[in-house]
Every structure is written in structure tokens, then in C-alpha cells.
py3Dmol code that shows the C-alpha trace and the ligand (Angstrom):
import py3Dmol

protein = """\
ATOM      1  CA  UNK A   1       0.000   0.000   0.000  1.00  0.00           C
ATOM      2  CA  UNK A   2       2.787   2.266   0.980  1.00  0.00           C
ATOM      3  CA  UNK A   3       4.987   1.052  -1.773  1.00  0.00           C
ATOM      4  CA  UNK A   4       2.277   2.366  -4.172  1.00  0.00           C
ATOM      5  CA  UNK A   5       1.942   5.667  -3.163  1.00  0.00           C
ATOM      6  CA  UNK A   6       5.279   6.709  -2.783  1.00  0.00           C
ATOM      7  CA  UNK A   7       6.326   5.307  -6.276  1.00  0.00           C
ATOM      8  CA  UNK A   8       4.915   6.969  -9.085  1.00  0.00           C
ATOM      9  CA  UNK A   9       4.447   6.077 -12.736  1.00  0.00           C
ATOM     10  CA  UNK A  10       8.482   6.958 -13.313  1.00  0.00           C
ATOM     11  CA  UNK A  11       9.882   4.144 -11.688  1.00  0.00           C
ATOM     12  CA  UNK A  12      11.926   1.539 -13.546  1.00  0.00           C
ATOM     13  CA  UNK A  13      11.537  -0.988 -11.812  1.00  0.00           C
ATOM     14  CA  UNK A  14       9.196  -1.989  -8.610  1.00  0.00           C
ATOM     15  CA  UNK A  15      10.112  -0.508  -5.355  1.00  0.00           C
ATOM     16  CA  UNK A  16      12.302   1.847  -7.084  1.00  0.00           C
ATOM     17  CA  UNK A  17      12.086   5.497  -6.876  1.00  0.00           C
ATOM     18  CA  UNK A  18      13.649   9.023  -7.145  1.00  0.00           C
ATOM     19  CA  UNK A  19      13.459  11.096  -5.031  1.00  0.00           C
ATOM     20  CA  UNK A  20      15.728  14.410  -3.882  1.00  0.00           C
ATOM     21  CA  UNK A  21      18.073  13.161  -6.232  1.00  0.00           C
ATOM     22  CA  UNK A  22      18.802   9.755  -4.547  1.00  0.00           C
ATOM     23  CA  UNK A  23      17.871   6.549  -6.338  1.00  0.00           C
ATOM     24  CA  UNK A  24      15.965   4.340  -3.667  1.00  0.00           C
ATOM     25  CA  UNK A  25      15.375   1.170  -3.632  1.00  0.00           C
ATOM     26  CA  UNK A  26      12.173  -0.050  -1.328  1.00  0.00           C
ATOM     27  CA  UNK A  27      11.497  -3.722  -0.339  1.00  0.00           C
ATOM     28  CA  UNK A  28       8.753  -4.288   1.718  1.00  0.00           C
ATOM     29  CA  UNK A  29       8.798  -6.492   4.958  1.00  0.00           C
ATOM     30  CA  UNK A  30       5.316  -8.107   5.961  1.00  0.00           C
ATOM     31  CA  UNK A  31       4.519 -11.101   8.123  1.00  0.00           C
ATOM     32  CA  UNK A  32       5.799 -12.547  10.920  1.00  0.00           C
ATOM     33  CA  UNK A  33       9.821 -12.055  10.999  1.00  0.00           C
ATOM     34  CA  UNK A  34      10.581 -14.954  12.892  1.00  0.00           C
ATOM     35  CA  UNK A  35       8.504 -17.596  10.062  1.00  0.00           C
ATOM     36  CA  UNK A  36      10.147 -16.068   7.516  1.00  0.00           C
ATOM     37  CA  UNK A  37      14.213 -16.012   7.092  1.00  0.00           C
ATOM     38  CA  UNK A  38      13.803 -13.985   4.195  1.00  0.00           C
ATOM     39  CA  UNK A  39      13.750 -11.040   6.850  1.00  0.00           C
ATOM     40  CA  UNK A  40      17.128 -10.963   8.160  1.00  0.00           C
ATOM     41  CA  UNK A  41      19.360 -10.885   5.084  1.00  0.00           C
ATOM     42  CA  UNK A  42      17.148  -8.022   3.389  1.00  0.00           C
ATOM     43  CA  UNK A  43      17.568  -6.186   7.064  1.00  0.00           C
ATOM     44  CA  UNK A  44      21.148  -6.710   6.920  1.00  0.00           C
ATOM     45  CA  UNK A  45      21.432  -4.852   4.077  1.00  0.00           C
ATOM     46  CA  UNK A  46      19.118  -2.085   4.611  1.00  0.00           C
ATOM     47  CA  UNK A  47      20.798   1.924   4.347  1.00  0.00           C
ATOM     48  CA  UNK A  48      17.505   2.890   6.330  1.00  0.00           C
ATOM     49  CA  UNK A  49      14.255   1.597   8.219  1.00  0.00           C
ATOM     50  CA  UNK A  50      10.791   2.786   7.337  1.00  0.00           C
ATOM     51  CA  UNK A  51       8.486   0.682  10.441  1.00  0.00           C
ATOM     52  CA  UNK A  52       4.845   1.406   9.363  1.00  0.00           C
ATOM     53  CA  UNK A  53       2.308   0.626  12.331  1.00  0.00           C
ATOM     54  CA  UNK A  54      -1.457   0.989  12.576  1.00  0.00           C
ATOM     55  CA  UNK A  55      -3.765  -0.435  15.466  1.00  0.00           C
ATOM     56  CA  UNK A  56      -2.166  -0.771  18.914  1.00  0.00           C
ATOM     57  CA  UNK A  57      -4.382  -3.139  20.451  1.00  0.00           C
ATOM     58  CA  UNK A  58      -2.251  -6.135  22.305  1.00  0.00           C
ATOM     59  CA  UNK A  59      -1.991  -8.992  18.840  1.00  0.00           C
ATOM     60  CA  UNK A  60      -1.102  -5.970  16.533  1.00  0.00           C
ATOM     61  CA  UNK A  61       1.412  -4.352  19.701  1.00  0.00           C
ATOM     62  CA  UNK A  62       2.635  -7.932  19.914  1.00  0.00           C
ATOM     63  CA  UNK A  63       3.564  -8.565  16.112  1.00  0.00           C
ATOM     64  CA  UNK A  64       4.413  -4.971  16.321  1.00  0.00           C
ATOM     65  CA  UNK A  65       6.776  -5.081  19.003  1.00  0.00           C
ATOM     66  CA  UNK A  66       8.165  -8.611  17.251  1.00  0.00           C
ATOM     67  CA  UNK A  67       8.786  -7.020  13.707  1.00  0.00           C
ATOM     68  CA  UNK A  68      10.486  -4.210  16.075  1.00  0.00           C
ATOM     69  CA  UNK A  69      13.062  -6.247  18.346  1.00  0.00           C
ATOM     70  CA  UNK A  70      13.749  -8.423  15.171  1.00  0.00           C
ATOM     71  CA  UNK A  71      15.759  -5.054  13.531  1.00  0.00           C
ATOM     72  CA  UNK A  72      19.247  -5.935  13.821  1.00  0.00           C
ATOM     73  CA  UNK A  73      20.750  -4.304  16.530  1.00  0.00           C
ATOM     74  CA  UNK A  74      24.640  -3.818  15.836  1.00  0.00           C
ATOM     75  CA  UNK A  75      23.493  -2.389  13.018  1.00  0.00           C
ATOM     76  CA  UNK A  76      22.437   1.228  13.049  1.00  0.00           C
ATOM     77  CA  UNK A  77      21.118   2.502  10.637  1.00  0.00           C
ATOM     78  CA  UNK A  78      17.952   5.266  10.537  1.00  0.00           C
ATOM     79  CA  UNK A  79      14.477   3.955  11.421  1.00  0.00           C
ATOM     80  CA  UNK A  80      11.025   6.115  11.000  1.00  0.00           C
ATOM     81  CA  UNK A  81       7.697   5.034  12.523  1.00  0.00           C
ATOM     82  CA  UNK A  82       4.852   6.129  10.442  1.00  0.00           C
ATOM     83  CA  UNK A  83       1.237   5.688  12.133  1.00  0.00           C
ATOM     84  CA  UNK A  84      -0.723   4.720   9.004  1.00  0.00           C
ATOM     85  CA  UNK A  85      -4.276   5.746   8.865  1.00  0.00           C
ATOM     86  CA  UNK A  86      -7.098   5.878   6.263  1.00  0.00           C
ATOM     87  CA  UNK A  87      -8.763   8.968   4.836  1.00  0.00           C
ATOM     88  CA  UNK A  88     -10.865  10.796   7.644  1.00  0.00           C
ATOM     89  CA  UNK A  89      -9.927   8.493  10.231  1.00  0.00           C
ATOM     90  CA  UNK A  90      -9.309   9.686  13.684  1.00  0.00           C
ATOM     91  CA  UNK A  91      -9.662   7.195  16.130  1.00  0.00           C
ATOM     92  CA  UNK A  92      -7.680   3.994  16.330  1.00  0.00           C
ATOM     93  CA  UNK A  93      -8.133   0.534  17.967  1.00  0.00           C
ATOM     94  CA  UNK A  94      -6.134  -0.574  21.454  1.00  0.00           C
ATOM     95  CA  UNK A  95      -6.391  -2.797  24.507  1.00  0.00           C
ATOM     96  CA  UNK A  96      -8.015  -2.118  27.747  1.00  0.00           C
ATOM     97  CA  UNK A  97      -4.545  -2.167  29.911  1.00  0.00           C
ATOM     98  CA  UNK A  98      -7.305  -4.114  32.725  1.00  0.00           C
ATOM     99  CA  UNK A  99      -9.225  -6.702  30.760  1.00  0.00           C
ATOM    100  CA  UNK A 100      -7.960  -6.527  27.100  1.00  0.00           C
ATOM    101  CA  UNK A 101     -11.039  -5.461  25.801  1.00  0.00           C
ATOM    102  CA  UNK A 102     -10.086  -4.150  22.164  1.00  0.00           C
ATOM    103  CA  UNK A 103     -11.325  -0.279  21.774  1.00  0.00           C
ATOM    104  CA  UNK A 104     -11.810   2.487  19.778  1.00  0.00           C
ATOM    105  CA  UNK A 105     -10.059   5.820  20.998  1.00  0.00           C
ATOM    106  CA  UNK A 106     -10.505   8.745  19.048  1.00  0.00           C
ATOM    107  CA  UNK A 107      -7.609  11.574  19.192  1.00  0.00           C
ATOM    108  CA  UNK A 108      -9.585  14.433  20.278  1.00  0.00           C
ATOM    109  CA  UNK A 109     -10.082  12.239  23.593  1.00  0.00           C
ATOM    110  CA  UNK A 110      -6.208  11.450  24.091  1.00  0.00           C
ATOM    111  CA  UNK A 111      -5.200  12.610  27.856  1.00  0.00           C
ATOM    112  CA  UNK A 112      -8.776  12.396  29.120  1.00  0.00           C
ATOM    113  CA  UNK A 113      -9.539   9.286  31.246  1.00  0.00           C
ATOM    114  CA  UNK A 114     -11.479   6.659  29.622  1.00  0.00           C
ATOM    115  CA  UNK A 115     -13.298   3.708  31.061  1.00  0.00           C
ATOM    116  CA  UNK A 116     -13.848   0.535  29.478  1.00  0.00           C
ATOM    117  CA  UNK A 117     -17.003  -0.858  28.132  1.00  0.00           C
ATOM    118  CA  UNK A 118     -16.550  -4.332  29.260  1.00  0.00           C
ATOM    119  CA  UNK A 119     -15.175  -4.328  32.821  1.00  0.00           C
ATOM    120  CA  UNK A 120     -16.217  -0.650  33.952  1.00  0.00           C
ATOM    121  CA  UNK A 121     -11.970   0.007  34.802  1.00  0.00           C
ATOM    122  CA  UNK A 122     -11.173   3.621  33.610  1.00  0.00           C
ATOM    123  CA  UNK A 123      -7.457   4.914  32.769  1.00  0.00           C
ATOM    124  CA  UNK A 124      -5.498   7.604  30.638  1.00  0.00           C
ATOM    125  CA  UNK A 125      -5.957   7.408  27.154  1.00  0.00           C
ATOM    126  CA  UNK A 126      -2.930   7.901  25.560  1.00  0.00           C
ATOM    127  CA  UNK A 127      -1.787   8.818  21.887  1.00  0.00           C
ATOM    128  CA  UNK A 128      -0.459   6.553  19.029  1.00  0.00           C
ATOM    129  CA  UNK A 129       2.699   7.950  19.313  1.00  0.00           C
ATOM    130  CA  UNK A 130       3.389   7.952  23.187  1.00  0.00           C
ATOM    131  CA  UNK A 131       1.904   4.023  23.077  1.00  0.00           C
ATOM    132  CA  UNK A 132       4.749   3.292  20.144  1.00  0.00           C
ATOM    133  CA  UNK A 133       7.459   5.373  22.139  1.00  0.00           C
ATOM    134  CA  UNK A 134       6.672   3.751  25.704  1.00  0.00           C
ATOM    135  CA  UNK A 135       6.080  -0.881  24.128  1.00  0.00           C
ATOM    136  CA  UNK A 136       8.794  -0.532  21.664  1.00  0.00           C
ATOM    137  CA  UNK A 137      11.051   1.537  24.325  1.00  0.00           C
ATOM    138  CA  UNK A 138      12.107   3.980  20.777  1.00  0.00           C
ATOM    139  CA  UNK A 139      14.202   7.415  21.864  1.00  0.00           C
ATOM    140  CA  UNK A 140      12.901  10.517  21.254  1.00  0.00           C
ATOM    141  CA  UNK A 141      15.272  10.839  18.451  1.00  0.00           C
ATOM    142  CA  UNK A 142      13.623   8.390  15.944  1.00  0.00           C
ATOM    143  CA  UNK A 143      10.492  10.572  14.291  1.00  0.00           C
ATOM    144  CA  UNK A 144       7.318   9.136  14.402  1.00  0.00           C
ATOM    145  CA  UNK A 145       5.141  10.469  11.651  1.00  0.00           C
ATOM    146  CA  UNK A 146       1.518   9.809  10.333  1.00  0.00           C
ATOM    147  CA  UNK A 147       0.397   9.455   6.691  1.00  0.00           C
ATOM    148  CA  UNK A 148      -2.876   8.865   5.282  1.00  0.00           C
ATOM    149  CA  UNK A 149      -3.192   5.426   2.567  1.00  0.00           C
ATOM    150  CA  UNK A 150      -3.776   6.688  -0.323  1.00  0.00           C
ATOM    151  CA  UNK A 151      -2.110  10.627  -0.127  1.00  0.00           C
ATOM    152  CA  UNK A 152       0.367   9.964  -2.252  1.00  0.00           C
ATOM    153  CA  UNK A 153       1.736  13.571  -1.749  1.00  0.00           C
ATOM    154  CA  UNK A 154       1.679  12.936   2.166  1.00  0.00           C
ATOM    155  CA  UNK A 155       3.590   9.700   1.887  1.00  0.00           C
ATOM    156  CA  UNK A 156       6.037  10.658  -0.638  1.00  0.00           C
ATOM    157  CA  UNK A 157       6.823  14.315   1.796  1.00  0.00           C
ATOM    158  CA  UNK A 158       7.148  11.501   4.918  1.00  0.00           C
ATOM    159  CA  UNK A 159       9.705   9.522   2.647  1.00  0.00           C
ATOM    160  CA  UNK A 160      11.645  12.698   1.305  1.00  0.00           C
ATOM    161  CA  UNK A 161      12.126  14.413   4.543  1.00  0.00           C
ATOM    162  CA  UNK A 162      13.210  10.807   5.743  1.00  0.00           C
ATOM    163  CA  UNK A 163      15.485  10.064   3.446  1.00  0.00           C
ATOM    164  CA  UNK A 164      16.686  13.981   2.946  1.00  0.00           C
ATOM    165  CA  UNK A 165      18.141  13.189   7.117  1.00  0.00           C
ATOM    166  CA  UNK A 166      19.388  10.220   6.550  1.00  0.00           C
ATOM    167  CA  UNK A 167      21.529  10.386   3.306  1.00  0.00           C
ATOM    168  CA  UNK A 168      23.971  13.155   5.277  1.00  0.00           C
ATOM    169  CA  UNK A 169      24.059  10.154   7.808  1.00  0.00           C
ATOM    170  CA  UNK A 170      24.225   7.406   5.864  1.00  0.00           C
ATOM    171  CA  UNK A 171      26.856   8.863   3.556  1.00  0.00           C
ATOM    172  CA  UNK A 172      29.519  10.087   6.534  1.00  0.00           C
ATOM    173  CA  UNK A 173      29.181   6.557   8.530  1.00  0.00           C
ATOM    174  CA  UNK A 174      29.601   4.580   4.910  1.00  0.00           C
ATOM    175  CA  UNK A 175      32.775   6.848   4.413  1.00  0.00           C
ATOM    176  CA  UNK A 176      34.545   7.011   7.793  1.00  0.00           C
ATOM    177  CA  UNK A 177      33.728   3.681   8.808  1.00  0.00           C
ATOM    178  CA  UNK A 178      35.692   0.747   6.672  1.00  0.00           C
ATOM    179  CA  UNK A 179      34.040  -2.937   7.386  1.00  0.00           C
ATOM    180  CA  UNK A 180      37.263  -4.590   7.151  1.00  0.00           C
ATOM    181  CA  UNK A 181      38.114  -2.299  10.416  1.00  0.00           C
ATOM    182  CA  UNK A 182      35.278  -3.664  12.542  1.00  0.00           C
ATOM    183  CA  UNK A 183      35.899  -7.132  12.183  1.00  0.00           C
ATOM    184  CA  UNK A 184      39.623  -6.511  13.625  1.00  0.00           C
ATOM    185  CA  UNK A 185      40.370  -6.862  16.971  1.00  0.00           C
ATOM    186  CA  UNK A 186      40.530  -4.167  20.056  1.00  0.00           C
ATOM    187  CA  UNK A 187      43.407  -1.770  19.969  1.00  0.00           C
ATOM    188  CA  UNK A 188      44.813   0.436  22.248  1.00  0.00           C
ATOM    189  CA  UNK A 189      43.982   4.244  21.596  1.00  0.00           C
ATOM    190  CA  UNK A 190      47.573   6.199  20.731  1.00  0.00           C
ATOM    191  CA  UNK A 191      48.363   8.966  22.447  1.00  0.00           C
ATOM    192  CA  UNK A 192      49.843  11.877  20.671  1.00  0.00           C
ATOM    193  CA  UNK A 193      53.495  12.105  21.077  1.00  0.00           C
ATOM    194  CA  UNK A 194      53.552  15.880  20.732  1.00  0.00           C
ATOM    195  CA  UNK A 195      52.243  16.223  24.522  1.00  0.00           C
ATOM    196  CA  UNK A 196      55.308  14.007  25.537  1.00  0.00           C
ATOM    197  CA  UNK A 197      57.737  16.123  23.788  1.00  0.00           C
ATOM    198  CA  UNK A 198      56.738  19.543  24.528  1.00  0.00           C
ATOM    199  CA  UNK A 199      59.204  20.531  27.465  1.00  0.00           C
ATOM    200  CA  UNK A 200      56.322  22.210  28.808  1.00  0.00           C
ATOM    201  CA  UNK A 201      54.497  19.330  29.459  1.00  0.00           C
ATOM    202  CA  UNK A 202      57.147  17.239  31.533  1.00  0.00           C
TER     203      UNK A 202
END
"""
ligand_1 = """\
1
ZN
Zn -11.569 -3.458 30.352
"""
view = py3Dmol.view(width=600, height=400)
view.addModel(protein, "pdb")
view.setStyle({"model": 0}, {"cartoon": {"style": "trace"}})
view.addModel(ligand_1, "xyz")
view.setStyle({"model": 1}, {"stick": {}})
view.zoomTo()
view.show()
């Protein structure tokens, strides 16, 4: 669904794109990363991260938070959330935290108190994004954005801005950094001799 909005009828070949002069190439994860070991080699080679999440309620949190902790972690790389919702939607589905009781929330009553239909327990209701930040335990650094299905411009702006960040840091780390370095074992730091033969310094 994504996939189709952001690529338009220029691209050469599926999943590929241009955009802010970068040639991107898209492959979409879906499923259930630990069926499928199809997952782990395409992360492994992944420049960047694009997480897309919907309903919160505790099976999609728990594939959710799966699909999440199954990102590589010695491998950093940049990762955006986007909260995908249809056209005129404002409301999404989660869990009573008391009884599990799946529910509809609508955003204009996120940080009022709520109380469940089925066992009468009331708490906080909280927003898509602070639900995402607090399961998946993600740092205020990695943006969590919405789009709409369908708003192709609203996708493709999520995507640019995304990938107009991380090309700066993609490009420095794949510069600086040589593999063949990180594979070799611990050395000592040098110190500079000029601090040992500056009279001053003895
Ligand atoms: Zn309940």
C-alpha cells in the first residue's frame, strides 16, 4: 500500500524510486519475521528503516513489538515510525490495559480518562505515538510520523524528509567507517606524542 503511493508512474523498476536526487530502492517487509528467514538478510542490508504501524491493540502491539526487536541491533542505521491511517480516520483501535477489551479511541479524547465498556476500569488514554514510544522503548530521536493510505503527496513528503536526514548520515558513517576495520580486533587508543615532547608538558 505504501509502496504504491510513494512510487509513481516513473519508476523503472518496482520498489524503485527518485526522489531528492537519490535513487531508492524499497522492499517491503510483511509477516511474521521470525517464520520467515527472508527477513534478516534483506535487514542486513538495509541503508535505512521505514516501520509502518497501525492499530495498537495487544496482537497488533505484539507482532508490532516482534517485527520491532527483530531489527538488527549492531546495526544502526535510521528507522522512521509512520502511524498509518485511512482517509478521515481519527480514532484507532487498542487494549483495555485491565481486561484486554479491544477499543476504539478517538484523538480528540487522548489525555482524558477513559473507562472501558466491558469491565467498567477507567485509565489515561494515551496517543499513538506515546503508546509506540513507551512498548517498543524507541528514543525521542527516531520521528514518528503519520500518513494517510492513499495521499500519495503525504507519503512521498514523509519519505523525502526521511530520506533527505538520513543520506547526510548514511553517507559520513559509509565513508569514515571501513568494514574490514570492525571485524579486527581491540586496539589500544595512541596517544599523541607531541604532549610528551613539549618541554612544557614534563
Ligand atoms: Zn476493560
Amino acid at each position: 500500500m505504501f509502496l504504491s503511493d510513494v512510487c509513481s508512474h516513473d519508476i523503472e523498476s518496482p520498489g524503485c524510486i527518485h526522489l531528492n536526487e537519490h535513487r531508492i530502492q524499497l522492499e517491503v517487509l510483511a509477516g511474521d519475521p521470525r517464520l520467515n528467514p527472508a527477513w534478516d538478510a534483506t535487514l542486513r542490508k538495509a541503508d535505512g528503516m521505514i516501520f509502518l504501524v497501525r492499530f495498537l491493540d495487544f496482537i497488533s502491539l505484539d507482532k508490532t513489538k516482534a517485527i520491532y526487536n527483530h531489527f538488527p541491533k549492531d546495526k544502526v542505521v535510521p528507522l522512521l515510525v509512520l502511524i498509518c491511517r485511512t482517509e478521515g480516520e481519527c480514532e484507532t483501535k487498542i487494549s483495555c490495559i485491565h481486561c484486554g477489551q479491544k477499543l476504539w479511541i478517538r484523538d480528540a479524547d487522548v489525555g482524558k480518562k477513559g473507562k472501558c465498556s466491558n469491565c467498567k476500569d477507567s485509565f489515561t488514554l494515551r496517543s499513538q505515538e506515546t503508546i509506540i514510544r513507551d512498548q517498543l522503548k524507541i528514543s525521542d530521536s527516531i520521528p514518528i510520523n503519520r500518513i494517510i493510505q492513499g495521499n500519495q503527496e503525504l507519503c512521498r513528503n514523509a519519505l523525502s524528509s526521511f530520506i533527505g536526514e538520513s543520506a547526510a548520515l548514511i553517507k559520513s558513517s559509509s565513508e569514515k567507517i571501513n568494514p574490514e576495520v570492525l571485524k579486527q580486533t581491540t586496539a589500544r587508543v595512541e596517544i599523541q606524542a607531541e604532549d610528551f615532547g613539549n618541554p612544557q608538558n614534563l
